[in-house]
FILUM-176387 format. One record per residue (C-alpha): residue in one letter; y, x, z; residue number from 1. Coordinates in Angstrom, 2 decimals. Layout:
N
+------+---------+---------+---------+-----+
! rest !       v !       u !       w !  nr !
+------+---------+---------+---------+-----+
!    A !       Y !       X !       Z ! NUM !
...
+------+---------+---------+---------+-----+
***
This chain:
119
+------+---------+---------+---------+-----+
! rest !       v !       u !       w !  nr !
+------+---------+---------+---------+-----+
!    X !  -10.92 !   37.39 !   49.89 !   1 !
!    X !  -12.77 !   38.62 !   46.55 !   2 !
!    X !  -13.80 !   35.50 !   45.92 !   3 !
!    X !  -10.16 !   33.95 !   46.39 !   4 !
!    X !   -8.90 !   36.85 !   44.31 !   5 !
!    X !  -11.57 !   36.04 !   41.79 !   6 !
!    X !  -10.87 !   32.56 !   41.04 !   7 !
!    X !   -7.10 !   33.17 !   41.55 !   8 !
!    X !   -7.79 !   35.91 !   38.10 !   9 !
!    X !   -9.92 !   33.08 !   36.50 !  10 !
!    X !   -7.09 !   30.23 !   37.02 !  11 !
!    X !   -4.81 !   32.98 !   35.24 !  12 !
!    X !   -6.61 !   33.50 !   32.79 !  13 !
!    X !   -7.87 !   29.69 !   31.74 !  14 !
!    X !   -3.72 !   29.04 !   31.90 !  15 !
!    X !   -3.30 !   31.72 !   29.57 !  16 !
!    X !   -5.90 !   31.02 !   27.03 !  17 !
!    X !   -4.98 !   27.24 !   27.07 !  18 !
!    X !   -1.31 !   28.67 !   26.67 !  19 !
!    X !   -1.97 !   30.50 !   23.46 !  20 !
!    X !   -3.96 !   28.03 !   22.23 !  21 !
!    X !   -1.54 !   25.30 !   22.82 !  22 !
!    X !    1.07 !   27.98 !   20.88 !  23 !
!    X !   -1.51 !   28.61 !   18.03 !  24 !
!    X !   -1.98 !   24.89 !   17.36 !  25 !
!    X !    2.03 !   24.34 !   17.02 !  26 !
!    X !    2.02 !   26.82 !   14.24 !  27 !
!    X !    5.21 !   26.90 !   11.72 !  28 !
!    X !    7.26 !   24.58 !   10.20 !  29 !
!    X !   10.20 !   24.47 !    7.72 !  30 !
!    X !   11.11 !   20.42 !    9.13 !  31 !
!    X !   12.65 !   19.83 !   11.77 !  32 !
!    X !   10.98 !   16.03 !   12.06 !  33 !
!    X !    7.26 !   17.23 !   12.45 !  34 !
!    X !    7.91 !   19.83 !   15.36 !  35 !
!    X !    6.56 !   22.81 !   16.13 !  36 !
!    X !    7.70 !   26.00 !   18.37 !  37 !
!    X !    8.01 !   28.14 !   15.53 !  38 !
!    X !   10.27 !   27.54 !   12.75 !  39 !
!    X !    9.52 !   29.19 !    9.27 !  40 !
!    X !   12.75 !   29.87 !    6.73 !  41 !
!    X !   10.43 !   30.25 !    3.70 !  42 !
!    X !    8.80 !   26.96 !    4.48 !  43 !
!    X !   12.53 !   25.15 !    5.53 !  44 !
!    X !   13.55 !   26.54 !    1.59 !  45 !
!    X !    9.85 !   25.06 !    0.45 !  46 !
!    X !   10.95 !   22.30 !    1.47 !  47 !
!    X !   14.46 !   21.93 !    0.06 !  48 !
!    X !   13.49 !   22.89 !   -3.09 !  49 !
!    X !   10.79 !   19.83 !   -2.94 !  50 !
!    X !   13.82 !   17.68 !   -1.66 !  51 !
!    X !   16.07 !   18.81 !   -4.73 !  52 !
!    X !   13.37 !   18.23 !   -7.35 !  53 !
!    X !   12.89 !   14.66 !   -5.90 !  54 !
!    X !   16.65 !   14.03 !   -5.69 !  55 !
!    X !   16.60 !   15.25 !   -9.69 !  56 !
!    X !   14.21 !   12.91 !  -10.47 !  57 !
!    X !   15.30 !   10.17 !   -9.06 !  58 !
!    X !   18.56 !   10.65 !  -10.74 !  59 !
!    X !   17.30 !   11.06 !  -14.18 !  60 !
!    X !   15.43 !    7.70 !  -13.19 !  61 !
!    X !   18.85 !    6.05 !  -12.50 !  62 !
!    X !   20.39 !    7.33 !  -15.81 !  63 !
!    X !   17.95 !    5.87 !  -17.26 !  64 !
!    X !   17.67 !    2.84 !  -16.14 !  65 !
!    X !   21.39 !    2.55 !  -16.86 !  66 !
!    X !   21.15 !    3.59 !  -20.23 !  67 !
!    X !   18.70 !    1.14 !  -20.74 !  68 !
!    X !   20.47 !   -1.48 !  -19.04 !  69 !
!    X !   24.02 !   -0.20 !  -21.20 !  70 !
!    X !   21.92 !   -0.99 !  -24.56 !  71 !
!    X !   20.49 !   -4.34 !  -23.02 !  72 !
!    X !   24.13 !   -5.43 !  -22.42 !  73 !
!    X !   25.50 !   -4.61 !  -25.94 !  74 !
!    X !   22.70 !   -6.53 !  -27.77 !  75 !
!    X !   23.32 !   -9.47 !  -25.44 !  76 !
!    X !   27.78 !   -9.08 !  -26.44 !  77 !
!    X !   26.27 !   -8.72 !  -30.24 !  78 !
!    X !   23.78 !  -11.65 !  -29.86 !  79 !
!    X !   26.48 !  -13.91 !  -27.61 !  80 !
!    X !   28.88 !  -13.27 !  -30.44 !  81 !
!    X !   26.69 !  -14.19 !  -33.43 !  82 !
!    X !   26.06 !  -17.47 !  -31.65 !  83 !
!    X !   29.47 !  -18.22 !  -31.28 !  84 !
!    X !   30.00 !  -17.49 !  -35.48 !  85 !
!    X !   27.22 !  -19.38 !  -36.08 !  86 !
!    X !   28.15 !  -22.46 !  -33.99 !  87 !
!    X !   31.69 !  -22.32 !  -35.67 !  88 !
!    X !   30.06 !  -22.00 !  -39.46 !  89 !
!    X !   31.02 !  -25.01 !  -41.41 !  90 !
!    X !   27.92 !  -27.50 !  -41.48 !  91 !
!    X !   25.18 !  -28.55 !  -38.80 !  92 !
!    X !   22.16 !  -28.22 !  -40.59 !  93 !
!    X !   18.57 !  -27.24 !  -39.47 !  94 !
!    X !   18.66 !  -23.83 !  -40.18 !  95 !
!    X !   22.00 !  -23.88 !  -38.27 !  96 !
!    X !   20.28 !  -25.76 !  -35.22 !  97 !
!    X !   17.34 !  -22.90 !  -35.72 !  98 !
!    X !   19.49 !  -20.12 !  -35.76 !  99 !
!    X !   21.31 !  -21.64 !  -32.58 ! 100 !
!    X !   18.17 !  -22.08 !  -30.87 ! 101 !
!    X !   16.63 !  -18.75 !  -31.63 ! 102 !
!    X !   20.20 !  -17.14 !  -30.14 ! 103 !
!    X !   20.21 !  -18.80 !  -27.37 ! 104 !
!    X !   16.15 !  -17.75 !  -26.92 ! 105 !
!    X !   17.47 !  -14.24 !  -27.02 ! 106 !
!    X !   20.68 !  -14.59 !  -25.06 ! 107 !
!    X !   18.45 !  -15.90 !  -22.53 ! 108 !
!    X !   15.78 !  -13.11 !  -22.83 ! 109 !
!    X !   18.27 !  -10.69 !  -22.33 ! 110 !
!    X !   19.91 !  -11.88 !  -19.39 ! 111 !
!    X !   16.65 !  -11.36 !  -17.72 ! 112 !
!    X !   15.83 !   -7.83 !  -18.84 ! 113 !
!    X !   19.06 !   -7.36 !  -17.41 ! 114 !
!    X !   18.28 !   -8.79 !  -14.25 ! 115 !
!    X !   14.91 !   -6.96 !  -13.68 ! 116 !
!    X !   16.77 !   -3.66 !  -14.76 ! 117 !
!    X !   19.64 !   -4.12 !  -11.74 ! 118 !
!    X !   17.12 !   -4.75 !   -9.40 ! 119 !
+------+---------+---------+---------+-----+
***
């Protein structure tokens, strides 16, 4: 019966230390998606704060890229509307067909700056 007893207290004991080891190794976490028993408020507001300053940057990356993309748009208006002076200029001459050419260059230039910017 002391032997029954004795393996009985050892069985305890090996579920116990397996138990707080298996509650050690959970440890604390302020997210919810990578588990854990124990949840940690200082760690949950760690993480937040990491969340905001990656939202902030991300919008000061979008302003950006629409400011950009704002600037891109006037020179192409500005650029569309000097071709359209200089195809209505009196005269077709070489430096006409030049200037035409080297508008329509840009126009096109443009356009794709714009493109890569919106997506």
């Amino acid at each position: 019966m002391a032997m029954k007893r004795e393996v009985s207290c050892n069985l305890v004991l090996s579920g116990l230390l397996l138990l707080a080891g298996m509650l050690f190794a959970t440890g604390c976490t302020g997210d919810p998606t990578r588990g854990g028993i124990f949840w940690s408020e200082s760690k949950a507001k760690e993480r937040q704060a990491q969340m905001m300053q990656t939202l902030e940057s991300r919008e000061r990356e979008v302003q950006s890229i629409e400011g950009k993309t704002a600037a891109l748009r006037s020179r192409l208006s500005a650029a569309q509307a000097q071709l359209r002076r200089v195809q209505q200029a009196p005269g077709n001459g070489p430096e006409q067909d030049e200037e035409c050419a080297r508008l329509r260059k840009e126009i096109s230039e443009l356009q794709k700056q714009i493109q890569q910017s919106n997506s």
